[in-house]
C-alpha positions as CSV (number, residue, x, y, z in Angstrom):
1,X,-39.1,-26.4,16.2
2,X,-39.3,-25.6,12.5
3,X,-37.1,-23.3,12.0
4,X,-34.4,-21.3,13.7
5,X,-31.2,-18.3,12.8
6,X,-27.6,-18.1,14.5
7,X,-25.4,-15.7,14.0
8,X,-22.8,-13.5,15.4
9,X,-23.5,-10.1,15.8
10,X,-21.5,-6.7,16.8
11,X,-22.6,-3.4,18.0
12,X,-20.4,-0.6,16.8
13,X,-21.3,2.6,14.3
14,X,-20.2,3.2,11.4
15,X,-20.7,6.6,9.4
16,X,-19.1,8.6,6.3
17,X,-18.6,11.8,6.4
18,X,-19.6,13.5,3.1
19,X,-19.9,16.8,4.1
20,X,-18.9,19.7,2.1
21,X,-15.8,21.9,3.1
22,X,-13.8,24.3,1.9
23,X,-11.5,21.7,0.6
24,X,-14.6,20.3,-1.5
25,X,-16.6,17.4,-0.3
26,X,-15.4,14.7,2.5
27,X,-14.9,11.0,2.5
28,X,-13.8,10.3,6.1
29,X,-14.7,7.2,8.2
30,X,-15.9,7.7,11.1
31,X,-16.2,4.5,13.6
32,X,-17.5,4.6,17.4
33,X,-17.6,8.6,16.6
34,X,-14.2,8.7,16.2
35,X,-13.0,9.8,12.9
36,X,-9.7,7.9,10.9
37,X,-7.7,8.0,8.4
38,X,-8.2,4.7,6.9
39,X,-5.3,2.7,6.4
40,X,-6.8,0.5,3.5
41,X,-5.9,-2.3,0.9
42,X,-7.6,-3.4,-2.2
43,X,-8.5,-7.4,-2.3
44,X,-8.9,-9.5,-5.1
45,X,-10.2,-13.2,-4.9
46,X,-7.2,-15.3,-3.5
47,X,-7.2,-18.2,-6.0
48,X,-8.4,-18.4,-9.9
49,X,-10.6,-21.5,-7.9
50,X,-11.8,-19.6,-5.1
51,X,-12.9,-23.4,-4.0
52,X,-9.5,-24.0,-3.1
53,X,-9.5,-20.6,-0.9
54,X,-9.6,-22.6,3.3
55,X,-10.7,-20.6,5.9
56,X,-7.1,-21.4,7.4
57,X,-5.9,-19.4,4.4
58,X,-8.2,-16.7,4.6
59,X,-6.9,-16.2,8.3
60,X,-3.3,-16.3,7.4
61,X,-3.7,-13.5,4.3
62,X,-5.8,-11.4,6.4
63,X,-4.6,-11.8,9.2
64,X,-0.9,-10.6,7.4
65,X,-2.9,-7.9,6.5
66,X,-3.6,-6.6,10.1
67,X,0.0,-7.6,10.8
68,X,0.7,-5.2,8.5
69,X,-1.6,-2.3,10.3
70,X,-4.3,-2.4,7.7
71,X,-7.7,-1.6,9.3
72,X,-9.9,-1.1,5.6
73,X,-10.2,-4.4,3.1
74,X,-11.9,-3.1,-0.3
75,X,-13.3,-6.2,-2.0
76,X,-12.9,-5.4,-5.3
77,X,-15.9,-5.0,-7.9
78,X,-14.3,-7.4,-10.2
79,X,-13.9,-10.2,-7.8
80,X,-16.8,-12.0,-5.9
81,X,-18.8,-11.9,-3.0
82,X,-16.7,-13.8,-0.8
83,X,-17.0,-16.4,1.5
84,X,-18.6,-16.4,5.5
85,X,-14.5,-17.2,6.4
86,X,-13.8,-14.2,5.0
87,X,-16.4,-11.7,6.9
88,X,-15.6,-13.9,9.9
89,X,-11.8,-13.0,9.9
90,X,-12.6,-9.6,9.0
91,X,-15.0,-9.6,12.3
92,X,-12.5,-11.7,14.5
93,X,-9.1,-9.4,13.7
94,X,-11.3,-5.9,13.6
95,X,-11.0,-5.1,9.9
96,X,-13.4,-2.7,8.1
97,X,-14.5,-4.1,5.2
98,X,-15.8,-2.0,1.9
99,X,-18.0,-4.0,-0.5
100,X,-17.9,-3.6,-4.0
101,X,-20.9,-4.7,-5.2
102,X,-19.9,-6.9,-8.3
103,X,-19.8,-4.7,-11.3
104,X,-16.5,-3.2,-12.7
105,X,-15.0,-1.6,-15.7
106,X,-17.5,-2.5,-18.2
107,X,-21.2,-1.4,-19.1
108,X,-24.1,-3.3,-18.3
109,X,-27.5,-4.0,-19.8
110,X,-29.9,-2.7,-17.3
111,X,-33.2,-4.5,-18.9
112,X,-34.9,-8.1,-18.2
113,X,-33.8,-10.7,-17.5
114,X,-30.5,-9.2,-16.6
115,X,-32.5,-6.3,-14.1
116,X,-34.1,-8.9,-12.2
117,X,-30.8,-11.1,-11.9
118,X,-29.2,-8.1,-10.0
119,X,-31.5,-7.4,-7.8
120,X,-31.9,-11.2,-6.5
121,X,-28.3,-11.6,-5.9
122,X,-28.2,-8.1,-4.6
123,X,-30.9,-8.7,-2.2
124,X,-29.5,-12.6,-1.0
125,X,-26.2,-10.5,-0.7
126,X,-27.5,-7.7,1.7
127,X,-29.0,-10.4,3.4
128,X,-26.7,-12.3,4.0
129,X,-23.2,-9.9,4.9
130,X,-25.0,-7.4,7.1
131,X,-25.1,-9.2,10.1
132,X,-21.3,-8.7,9.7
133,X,-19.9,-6.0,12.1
134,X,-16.7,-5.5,10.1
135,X,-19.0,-4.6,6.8
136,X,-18.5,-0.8,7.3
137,X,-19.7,0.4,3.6
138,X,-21.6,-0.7,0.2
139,X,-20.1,0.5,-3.2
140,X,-21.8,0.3,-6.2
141,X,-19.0,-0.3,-8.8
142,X,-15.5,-0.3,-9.7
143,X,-14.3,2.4,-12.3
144,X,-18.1,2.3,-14.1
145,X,-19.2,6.0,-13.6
146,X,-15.4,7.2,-14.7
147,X,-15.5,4.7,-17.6
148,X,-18.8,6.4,-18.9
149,X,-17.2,10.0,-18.6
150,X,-13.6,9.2,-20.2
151,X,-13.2,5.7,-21.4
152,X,-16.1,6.4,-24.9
153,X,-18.4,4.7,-23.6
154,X,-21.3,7.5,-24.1
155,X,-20.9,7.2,-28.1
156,X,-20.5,4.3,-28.4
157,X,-23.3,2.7,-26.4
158,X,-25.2,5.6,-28.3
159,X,-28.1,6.0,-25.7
160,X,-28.3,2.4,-25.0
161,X,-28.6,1.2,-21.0
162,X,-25.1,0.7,-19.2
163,X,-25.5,0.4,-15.4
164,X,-26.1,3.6,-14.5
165,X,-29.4,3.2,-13.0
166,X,-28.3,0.0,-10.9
167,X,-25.7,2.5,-9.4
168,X,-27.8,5.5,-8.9
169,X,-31.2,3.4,-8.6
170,X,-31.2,-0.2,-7.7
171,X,-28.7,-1.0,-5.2
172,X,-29.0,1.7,-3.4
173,X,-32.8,1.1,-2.4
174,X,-31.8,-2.1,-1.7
175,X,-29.5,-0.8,0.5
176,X,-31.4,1.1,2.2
177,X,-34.5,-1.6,2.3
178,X,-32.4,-4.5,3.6
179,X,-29.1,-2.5,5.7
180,X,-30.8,0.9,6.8
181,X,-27.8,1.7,9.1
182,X,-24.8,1.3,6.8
183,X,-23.4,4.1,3.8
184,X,-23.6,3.8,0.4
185,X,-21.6,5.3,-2.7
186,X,-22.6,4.9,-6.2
187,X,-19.2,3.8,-7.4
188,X,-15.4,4.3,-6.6
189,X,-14.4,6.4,-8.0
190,X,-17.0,9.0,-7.9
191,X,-17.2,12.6,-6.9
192,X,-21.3,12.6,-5.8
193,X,-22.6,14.3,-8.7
194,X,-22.7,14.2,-12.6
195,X,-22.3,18.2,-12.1
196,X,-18.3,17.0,-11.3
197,X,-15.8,14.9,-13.2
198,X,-16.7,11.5,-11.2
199,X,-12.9,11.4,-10.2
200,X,-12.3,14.6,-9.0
201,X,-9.7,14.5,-6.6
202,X,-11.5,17.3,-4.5
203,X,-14.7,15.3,-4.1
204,X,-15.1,11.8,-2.4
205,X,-13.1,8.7,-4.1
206,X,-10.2,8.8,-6.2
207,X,-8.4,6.5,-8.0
208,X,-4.7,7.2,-8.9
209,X,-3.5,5.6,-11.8
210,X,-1.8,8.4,-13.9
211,X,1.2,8.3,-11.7
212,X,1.6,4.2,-12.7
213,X,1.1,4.4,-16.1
214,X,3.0,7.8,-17.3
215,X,4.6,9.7,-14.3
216,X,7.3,9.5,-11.6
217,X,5.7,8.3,-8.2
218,X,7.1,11.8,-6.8
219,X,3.5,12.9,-8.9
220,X,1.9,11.6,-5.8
221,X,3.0,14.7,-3.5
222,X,1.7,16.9,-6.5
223,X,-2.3,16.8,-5.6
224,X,-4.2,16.0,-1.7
225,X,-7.5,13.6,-2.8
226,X,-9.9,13.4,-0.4
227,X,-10.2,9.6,-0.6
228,X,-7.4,7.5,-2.5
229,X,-9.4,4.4,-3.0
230,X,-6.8,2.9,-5.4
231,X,-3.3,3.5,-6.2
232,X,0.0,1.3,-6.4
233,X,3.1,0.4,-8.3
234,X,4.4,-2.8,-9.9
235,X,6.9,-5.4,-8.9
236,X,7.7,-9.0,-9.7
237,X,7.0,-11.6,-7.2
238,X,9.3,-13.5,-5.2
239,X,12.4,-15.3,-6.7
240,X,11.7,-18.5,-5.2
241,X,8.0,-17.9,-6.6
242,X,9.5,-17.3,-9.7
243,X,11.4,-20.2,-9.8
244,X,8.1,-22.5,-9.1
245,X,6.1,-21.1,-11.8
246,X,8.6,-20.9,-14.3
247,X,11.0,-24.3,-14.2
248,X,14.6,-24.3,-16.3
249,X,13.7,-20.7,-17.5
250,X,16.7,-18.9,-17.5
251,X,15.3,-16.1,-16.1
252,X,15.3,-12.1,-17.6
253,X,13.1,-9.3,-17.5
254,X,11.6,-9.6,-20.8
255,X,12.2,-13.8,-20.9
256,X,8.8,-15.3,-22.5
257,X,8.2,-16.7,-19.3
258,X,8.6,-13.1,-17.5
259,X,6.1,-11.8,-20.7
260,X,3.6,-14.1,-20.1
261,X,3.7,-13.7,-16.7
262,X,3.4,-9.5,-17.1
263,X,-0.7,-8.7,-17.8
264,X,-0.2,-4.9,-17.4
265,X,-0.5,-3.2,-20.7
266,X,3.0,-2.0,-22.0
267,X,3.6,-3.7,-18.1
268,X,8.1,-3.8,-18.3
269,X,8.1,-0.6,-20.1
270,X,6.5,1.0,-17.0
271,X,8.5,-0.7,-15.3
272,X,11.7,0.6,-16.8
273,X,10.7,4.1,-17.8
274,X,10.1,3.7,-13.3
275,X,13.3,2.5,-12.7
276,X,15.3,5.3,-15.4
277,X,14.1,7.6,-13.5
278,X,15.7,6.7,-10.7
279,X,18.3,4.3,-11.2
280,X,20.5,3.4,-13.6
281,X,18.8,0.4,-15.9
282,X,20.8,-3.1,-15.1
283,X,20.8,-3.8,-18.5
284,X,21.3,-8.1,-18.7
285,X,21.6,-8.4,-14.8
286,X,18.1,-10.1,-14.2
287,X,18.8,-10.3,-9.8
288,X,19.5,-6.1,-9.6
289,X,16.5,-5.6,-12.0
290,X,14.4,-8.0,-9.8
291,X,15.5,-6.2,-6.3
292,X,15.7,-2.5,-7.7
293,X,12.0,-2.7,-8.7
294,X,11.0,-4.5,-5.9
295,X,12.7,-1.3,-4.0
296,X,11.0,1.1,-6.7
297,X,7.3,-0.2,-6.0
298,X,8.0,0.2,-2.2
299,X,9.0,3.6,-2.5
300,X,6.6,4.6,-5.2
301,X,3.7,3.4,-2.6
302,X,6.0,4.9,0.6
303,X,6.1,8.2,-1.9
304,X,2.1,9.0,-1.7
305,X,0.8,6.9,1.7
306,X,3.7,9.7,3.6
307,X,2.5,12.6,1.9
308,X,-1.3,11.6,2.2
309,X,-1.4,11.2,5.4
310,X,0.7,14.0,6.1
311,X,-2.3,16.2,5.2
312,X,-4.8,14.2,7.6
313,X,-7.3,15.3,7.9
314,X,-8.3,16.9,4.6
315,X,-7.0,13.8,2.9
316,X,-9.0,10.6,4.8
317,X,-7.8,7.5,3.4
318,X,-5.5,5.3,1.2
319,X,-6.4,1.9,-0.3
320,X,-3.7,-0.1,-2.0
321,X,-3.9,-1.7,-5.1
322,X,-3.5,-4.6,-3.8
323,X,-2.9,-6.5,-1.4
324,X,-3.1,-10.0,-2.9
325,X,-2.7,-12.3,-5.7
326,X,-3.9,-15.4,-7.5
327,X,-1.3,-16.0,-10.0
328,X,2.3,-15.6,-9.4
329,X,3.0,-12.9,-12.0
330,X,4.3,-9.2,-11.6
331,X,2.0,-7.3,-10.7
332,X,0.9,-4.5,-8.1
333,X,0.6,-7.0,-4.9
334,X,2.4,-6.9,-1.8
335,X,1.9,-10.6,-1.4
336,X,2.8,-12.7,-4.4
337,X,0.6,-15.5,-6.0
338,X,2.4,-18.4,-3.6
339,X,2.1,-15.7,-0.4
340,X,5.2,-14.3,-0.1
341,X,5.7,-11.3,1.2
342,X,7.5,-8.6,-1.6
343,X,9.3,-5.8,0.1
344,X,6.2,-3.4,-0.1
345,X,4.0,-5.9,2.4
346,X,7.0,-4.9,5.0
347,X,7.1,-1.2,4.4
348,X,3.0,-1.0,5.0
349,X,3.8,-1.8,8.6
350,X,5.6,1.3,8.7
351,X,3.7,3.3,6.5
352,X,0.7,2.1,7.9
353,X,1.8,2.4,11.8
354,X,-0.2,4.5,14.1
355,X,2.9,7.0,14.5
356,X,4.8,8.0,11.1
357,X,7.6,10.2,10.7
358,X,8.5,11.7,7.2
359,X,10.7,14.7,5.7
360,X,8.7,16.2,3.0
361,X,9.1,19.2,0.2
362,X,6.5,22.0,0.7
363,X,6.3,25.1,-1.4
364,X,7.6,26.3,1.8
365,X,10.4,24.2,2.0
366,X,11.5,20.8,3.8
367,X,9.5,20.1,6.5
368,X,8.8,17.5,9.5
369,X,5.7,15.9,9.8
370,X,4.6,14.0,12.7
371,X,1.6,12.0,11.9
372,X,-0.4,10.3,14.9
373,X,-3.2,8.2,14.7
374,X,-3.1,6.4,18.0
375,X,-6.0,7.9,20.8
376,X,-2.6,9.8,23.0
377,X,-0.7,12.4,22.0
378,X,2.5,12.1,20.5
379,X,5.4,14.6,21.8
380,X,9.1,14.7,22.1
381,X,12.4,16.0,20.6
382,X,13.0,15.1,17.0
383,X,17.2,14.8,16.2
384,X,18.2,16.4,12.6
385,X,21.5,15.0,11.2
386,X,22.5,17.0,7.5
387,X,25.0,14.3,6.7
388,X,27.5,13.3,3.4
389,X,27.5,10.1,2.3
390,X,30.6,9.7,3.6
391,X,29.0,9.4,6.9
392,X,30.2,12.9,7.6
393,X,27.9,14.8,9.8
394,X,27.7,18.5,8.7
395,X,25.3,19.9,11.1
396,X,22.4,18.9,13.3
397,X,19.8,20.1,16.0
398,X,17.1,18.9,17.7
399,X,13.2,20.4,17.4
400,X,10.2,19.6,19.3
401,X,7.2,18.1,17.9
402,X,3.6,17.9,19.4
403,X,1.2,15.8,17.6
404,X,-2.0,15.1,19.5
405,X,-4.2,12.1,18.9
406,X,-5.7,11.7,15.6
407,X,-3.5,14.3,14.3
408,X,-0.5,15.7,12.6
409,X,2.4,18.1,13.7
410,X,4.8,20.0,11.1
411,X,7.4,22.0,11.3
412,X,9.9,23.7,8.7
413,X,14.1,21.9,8.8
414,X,15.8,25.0,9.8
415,X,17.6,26.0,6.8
416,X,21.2,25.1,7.9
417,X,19.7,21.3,8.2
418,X,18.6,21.2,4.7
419,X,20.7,19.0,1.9
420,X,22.5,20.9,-0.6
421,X,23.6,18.8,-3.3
422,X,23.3,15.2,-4.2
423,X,26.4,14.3,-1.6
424,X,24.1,15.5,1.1
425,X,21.1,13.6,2.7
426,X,19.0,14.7,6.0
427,X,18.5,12.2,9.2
428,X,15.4,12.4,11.7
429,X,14.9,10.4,14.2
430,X,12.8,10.5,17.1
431,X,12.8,10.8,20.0
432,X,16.1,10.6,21.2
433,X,19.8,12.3,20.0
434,X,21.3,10.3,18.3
435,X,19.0,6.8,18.6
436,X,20.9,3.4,19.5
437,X,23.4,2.0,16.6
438,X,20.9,-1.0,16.8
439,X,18.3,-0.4,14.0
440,X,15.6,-2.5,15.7
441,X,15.6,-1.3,19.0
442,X,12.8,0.0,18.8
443,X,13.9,3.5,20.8
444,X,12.5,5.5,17.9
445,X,11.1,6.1,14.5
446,X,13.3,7.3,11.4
447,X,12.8,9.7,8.4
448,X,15.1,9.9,5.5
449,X,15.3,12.9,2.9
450,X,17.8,12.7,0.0
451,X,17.2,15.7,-2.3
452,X,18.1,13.9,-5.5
453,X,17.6,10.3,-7.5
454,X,19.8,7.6,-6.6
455,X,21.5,7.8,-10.3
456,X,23.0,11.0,-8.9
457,X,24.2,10.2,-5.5
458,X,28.0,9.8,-5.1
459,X,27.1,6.7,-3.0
460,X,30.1,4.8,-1.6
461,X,30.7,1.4,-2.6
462,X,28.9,-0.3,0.7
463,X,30.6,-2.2,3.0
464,X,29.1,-4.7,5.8
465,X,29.8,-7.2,8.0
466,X,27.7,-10.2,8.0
467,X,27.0,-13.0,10.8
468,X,24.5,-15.8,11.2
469,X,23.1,-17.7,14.2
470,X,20.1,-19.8,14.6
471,X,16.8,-17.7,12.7
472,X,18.9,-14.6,12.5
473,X,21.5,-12.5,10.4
474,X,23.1,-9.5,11.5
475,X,24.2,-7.0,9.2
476,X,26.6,-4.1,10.7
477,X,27.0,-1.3,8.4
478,X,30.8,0.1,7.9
479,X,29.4,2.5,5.4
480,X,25.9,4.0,4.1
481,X,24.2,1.2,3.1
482,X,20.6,1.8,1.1
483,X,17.6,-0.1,1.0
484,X,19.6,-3.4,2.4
485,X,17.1,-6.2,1.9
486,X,17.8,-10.4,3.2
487,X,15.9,-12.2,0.0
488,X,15.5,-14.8,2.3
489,X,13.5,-17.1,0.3
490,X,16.5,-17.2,-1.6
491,X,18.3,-19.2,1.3
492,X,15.5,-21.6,1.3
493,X,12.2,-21.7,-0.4
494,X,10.2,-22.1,3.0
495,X,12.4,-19.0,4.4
496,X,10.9,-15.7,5.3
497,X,13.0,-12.5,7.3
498,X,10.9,-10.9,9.7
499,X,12.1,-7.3,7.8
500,X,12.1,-5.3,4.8
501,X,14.0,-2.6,3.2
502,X,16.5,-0.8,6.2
503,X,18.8,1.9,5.3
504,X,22.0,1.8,8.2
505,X,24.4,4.4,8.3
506,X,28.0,3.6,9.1
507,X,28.3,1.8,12.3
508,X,25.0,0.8,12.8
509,X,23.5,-2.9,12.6
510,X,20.6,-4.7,11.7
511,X,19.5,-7.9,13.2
512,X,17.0,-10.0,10.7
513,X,15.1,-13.0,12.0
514,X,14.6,-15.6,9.2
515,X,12.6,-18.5,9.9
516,X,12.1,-21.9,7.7
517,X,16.0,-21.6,7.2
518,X,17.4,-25.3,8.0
519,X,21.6,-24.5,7.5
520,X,22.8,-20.9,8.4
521,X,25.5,-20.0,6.6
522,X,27.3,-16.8,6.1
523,X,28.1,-16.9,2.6
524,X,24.5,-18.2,1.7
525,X,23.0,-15.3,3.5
526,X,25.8,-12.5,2.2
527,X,24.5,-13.9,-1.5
528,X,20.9,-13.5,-0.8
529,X,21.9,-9.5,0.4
530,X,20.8,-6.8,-1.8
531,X,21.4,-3.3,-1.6
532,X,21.5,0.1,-4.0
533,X,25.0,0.7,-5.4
534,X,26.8,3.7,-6.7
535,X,25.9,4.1,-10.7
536,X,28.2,2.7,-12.8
C-alpha cells in the first residue's frame, strides 16, 4: 500500500438563505431543510499558547457551550484555524461551526508574495476542515469591508491594495473549487453589496457595537437585524480568578491591577456610564461593583437575545461576543480566562433554550411573546401577576398562547395587568396559575417586566433564609429578592453552583447545587450571596 486517507464523515445539508424580502435581504440557516434561528457564540483561541489548548479542554469549553444551548461557534477572524480536537467536538456534540477565514480589522496587501501566501494556506485549510460535518459556513473576514467604509481607510490607503479582492475574489473561488456544497460570505459584517452600507442592519450580518460603547443595552429592542453576528456587554471575571491573577492586590475597580487587566478602550467608563444608568454607582465598595456588573452584562445580553428572537423569523440569528477567554481580564466573555462560568454563561441556557418566555414594550404596548424553537408546538395558559414590591398582588389573569414549532406567539397584557409606576412589576409564568413556590421545579418558564431602572424601584430591604447540606444551598425568599446570585467560587476556589441570576418573590425558594465545596457552612455561603438592594 502506498498510501491511504481516514476520516470521519457526516451527511447532512446545509444552506443560507439570502433571499430578498420585504424586510431586505435574509441570513437564515437552514439545516436538514429546516430553517433556525441560530443560537450562536463568538470563539476566540482558548490560550495566548494555543499549544497548551488539550483536546480534553477543548471538550470541556465546548461542550459548556452546548450545555449552554448554543448550536452556532463563529471562529473568529482574528484568531486561528484551530485544531482537528476542535472540529471533532464540534462534530461529536452537533455544533455548527462558522469559519472566519483569518483576516480581521486591518487592511491587507493583496500583491506577491503575500497573494500567493493566502491562497496556499487557504487552499491546505479548505482541504483539510471540509470533511467536517459541523463546518456549516466560510467567512471571509472580520469587520474588513465595514473598516473600509467608516474606519478611513479609503484615504488613507489612497488607492493602494487592502484585501478587498481576497474577500470578493480569492477565497471565494477557492471555496467554491475545493467545498462546492457549503456557503460563502465575503465578510461579517456585510450587507451583499457595495450599493449598501456593509452593515446595514436590513441586509445579511450585523455587528452591534454602538449599544456597548455609547448607549443603554435597552438600544437593543430599538432596531430587528437580520443577522446579529456580534454583540455583547462587559464584566469582570470571577473573584476567585481575580484573586489568582492578581496576588495581595487590594482589589478596586480602577486598582492598577484591575487597569491592566481592562483592554477595552475607555473599558470602566463603559462600564460605569452602564451601571448609572441603572443602578446607583457603589462608589469604594469593589464586591457590589463586581456583582452589579456582572448582573448588568447578563441583562444587557438577556435585553437584545429576548427581543431578537422575539421577531423570529425576520431576525435569524444571534452570535455572542464571546464565549471564551485566554487571559483572565474583564472583558465580554461568559467564561473567564481560568473557565469559570460569569453569570451571563447561566442566563444563555435560558436565553438560548428552545422555549423562551419574555414581556416586551411594543409601540403597541406590553406584550407576551412565546418563542418556540423545538419541532412541537408549544400551547398552554400563561398566568399574569401585576404585583408591588411589597409582594402585593394587584391583579391577575390568565391568557392562552399557541406557538407552533419553529415559531413565535404574541399577545398584548390586557391593560389592567400592565405596571404603573416604579412600585409595580408584571409576573408570567407558564403554564400553570400560580407555578410551585419551588423555583427549580421545573413546572414552568418565567418572564419578568419591571417598567423602570432599579435606581427607581422602592425595593424592600430583602430578606431570606439560608440553609446548607451536602452540594446544596437553599435560599427561601421572605421578601422580593432580585437577581440573587451564590458566588460560589467564593466558598472555595474549585466551587461552582449549578445556577445563575434567580429573582424569588416572597415565599418562594431556591435550591442551588454547588460542587467542589469541601465544608458547608451557612455563614460562608450567606457571605458569598449577592443580590440588588434598594438605592441608598
Amino acid at each position: 500500500m502506498l498510501d491511504s486517507w481516514r476520516r470521519r464523515v457526516g451527511f447532512r445539508t446545509v444552506e443560507l438563505d439570502r433571499r430578498a424580502d420585504e424586510h431586505g435581504t435574509g441570513f437564515t440557516f437552514v439545516v436538514n431543510g429546516e430553517r433556525l434561528f441560530a443560537r450562536g457564540v463568538n470563539w476566540i483561541p482558548d490560550d495566548v499558547f494555543p499549544s497548551r489548548v488539550t483536546r480534553e479542554r477543548y471538550r470541556e469549553r465546548l461542550g459548556r457551550a452546548a450545555d449552554a444551548g448554543v448550536d452556532l461557534v463563529r471562529v473568529w477572524g482574528g484568531g486561528i484555524y484551530e485544531s482537528e480536537d476542535f472540529y471533532d467536538t464540534c462534530d461529536e456534540s452537533g455544533l455548527l461551526v462558522w469559519q472566519d477565514f483569518p483576516f480581521a480589522c486591518a487592511a491587507y496587501p493583496e500583491e506577491q508574495p503575500l497573494r500567493g501566501e493566502v491562497e496556499a494556506e487557504a487552499r491546505e485549510n479548505v482541504v483539510r476542515l471540509m470533511p467536517h460535518p459541523s463546518l456549516a459556513v466560510w467567512n471571509g473576514n472580520n469587520e474588513n469591508l465595514w473598516g473600509f467604509r467608516d474606519w478611513g481607510w479609503e484615504e488613507r490607503l489612497a488607492g493602494a491594495s487592502w484585501g478587498e479582492g481576497y474577500y470578493l475574489g480569492l477565497l471565494p473561488r477557492v471555496v467554491a473549487e475545493l467545498d462546492p456544497t457549503r456557503p460563502y460570505t465575503a465578510g461579517s459584517p456585510w450587507s451583499g453589496s457595495w450599493d449598501r452600507h456593509p452593515n446595514d442592519p436590513a441586509h445579511g450580518t450585523h455587528h452591534s457595537w454602538e449599544v456597548w460603547n455609547r448607549a443603554d443595552y435597552a438600544e437593543y429592542r430599538a432596531q430587528v437585524p437580520r443577522f446579529v453576528a456580534e454583540f455583547g456587554w462587559q464584566a469582570p471575571p470571577a473573584y476567585a480568578t481575580l484573586r489568582r491573577a492578581l496576588p495581595g492586590e487590594a482589589l478596586a475597580a480602577d486598582s492598577p491591577g484591575m487597569l491592566h487587566h481592562q483592554k477595552a478602550d475607555d473599558g470602566n467608563g463603559k462600564l460605569r456610564r452602564g451601571l448609572e444608568r441603572h443602578f446607583v454607582f457603589p462608589e469604594g465598595d469593589f464586591d457590589r461593583w463586581h456583582y452589579l456588573t456582572q448582573v448588568n452584562q447578563a441583562r444587557a445580553v438577556a435585553a437584545g437575545i429576548e427581543h431578537w428572537r422575539a421577531h423570529w423569523p425576520v431576525c435569524a440569528g444571534t452570535v455572542v461576543w464571546q464565549l471564551n477567554d485566554c487571559w483572565p481580564v474583564t472583558s465580554w466573555a461568559a467564561l473567564d480566562g481560568d473557565g469559570r462560568e460569569k453569570p451571563l454563561w447561566h442566563e444563555l441556557r435560558r436565553l438560548y433554550a428552545d422555549r423562551l418566555l419574555t414581556l416586551q414594550v411594543r409601540k403597541r404596548g406590553l406584550v407576551l411573546a412565546a418563542v418556540n424553537q423545538a419541532r412541537e408546538a408549544w400551547a398552554g395558559a400563561v398566568a399574569l401577576r401585576r404585583m408591588t414590591v411589597d409582594g402585593v398582588v394587584v391583579a391577575g389573569a390568565s391568557v392562552e398562547l399557541a406557538a407552533g414549532a419553529r415559531a413565535v406567539a404574541v399577545v398584548e397584557v390586557p391593560e389592567g395587568l400592565r405596571p404603573e409606576g416604579p412600585a409595580e412589576f408584571l409576573v408570567a409564568d407558564a403554564w400553570g396559575s400560580p407555578r410551585s413556590s419551588e423555583v427549580e421545579s421545573g413546572e414552568g418558564l418565567r418572564a419578568l417586566y419591571f417598567p423602570a431602572a432599579d435606581r427607581e424601584i422602592p425595593y424592600p430591604k430583602p430578606e431570606f433564609e439560608v440553609t446548607v447540606a451536602a452540594g446544596a444551598v437553599t435560599v427561601t425568599a421572605l421578601t422580593l429578592v432580585r437577581d440573587l446570585l451564590l458566588q460560589a467560587d467564593r466558598l472555595d476556589p474549585a466551587a461552582r453552583a449549578d445556577r445563575g441570576l434567580v429573582t424569588l418573590l416572597p415565599g418562594e425558594r431556591v435550591t442551588i447545587g454547588v460542587t467542589g465545596w469541601k465544608t458547608p457552612d451557612v455563614a460562608a455561603a450567606r457571605a458569598a450571596l449577592y443580590c440588588v438592594e434598594p438605592s441608598r
